[in-house]
Residue frames relative to the residue before (quaternion, step in Angstrom):
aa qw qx qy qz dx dy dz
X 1.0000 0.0000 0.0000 0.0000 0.00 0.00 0.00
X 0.0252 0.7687 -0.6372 -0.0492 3.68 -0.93 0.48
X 0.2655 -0.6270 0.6890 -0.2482 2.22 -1.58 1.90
X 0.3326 0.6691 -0.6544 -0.1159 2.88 -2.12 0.68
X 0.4297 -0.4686 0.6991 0.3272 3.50 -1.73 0.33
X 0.0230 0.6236 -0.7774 -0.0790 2.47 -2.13 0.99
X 0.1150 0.8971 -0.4256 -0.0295 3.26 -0.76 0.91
X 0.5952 0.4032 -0.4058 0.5644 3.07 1.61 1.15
X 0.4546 -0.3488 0.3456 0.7432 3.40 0.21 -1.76
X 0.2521 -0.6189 0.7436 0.0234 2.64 -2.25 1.22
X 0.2194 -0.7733 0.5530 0.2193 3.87 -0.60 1.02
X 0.4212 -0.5992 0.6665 0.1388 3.88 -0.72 1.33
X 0.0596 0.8198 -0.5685 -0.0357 3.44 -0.75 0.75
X 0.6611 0.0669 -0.0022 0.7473 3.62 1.62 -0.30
X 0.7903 -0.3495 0.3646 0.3469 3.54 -1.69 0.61
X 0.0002 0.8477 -0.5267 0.0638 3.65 -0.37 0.45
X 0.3219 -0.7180 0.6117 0.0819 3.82 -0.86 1.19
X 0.3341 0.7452 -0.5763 -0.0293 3.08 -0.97 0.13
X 0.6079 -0.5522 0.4272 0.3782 3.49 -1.57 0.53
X 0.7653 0.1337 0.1459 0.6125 3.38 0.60 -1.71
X 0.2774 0.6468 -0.7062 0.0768 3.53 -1.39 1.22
X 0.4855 -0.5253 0.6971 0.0483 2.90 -1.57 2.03
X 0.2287 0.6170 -0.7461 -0.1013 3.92 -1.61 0.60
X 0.6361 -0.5551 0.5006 0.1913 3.50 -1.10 1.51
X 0.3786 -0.6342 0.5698 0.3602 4.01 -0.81 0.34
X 0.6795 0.4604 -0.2660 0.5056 3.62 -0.45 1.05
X 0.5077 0.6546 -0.3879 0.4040 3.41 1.54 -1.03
X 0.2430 -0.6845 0.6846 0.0614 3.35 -1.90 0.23
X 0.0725 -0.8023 0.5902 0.0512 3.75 -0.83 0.51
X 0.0091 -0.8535 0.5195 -0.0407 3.74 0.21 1.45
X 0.1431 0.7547 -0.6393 -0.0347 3.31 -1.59 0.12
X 0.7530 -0.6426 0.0329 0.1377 2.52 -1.31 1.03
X 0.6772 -0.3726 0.2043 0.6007 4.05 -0.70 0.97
X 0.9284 0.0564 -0.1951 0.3112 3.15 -1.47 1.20
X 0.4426 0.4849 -0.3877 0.6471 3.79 1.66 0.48
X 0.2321 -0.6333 0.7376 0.0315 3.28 -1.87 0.98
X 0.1010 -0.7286 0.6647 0.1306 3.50 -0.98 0.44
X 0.0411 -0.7743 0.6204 -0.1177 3.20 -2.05 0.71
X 0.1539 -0.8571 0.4871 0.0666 3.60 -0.42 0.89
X 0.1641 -0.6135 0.7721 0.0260 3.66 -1.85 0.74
X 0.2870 -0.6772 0.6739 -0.0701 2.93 -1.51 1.70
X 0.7174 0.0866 -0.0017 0.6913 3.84 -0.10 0.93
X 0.7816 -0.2260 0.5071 0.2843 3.77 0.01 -0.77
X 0.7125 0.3802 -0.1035 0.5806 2.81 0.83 -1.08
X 0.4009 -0.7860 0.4265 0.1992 3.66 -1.10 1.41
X 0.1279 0.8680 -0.4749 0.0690 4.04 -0.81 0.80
X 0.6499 -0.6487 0.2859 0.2740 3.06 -0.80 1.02
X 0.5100 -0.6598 0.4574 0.3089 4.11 -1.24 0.89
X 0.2440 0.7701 -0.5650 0.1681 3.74 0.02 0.98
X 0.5579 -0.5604 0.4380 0.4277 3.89 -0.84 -0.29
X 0.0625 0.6621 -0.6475 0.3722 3.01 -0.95 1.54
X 0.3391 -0.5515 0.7209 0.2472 2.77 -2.06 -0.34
X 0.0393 -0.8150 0.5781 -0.0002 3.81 -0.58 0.61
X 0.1826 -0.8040 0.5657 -0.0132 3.49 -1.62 0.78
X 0.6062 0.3297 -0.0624 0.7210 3.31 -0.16 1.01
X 0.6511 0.6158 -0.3789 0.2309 3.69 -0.12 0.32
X 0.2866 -0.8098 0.5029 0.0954 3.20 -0.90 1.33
X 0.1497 0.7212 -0.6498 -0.1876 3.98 -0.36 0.60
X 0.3446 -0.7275 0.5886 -0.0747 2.91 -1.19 1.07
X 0.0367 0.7569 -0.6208 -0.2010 4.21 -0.47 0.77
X 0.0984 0.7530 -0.6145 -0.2137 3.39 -1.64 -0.12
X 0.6891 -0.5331 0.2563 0.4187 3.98 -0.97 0.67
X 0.5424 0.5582 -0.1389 0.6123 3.73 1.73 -0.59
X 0.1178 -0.7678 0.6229 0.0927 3.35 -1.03 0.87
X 0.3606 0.6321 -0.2811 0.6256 3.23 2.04 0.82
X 0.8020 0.1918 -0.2046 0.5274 3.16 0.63 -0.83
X 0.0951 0.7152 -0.6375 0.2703 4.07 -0.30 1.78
X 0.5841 0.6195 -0.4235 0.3092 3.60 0.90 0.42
X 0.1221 -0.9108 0.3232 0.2258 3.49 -0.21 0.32
C-alpha cells in the first residue's frame, strides 16, 4: 500500500498515485517553478484540503488550466 503524511510541505515533483494521503491542517503541497498540481479521488476531481483520502491521484501539469485527465 502507499501512503503518505504530509504534515508540513511536501515538494510533488512528478504525478503521483497513491492509496492513502493524510494532509495535516497547515500542510502544503508544492511543485516545482512553473508546474501546478491537482488531485482525483476515485476519478473523480477534488480539492487539496485536510483530510484523509483513498484512491488518490496527484497529478502536476505546466497549466493551471490544464487539471483534466
Amino acid at each position: 500500500m502507499r501512503e503518505k503524511e504530509v504534515s508540513d510541505v511536501w515538494m510533488l515533483e512528478e504525478t503521483t498515485t497513491l492509496d492513502k494521503l493524510i494532509i495535516h491542517e497547515g500542510a502544503q503541497i508544492h511543485t516545482p517553478d512553473g508546474k501546478f498540481v491537482a488531485m482525483t479521488i476515485n476519478g473523480s476531481g477534488a480539492p487539496i484540503a485536510p483530510g484523509t483520502y483513498y484512491g488518490c491521484l496527484l497529478y502536476t501539469s505546466p497549466s493551471p488550466r490544464d487539471r483534466s485527465l
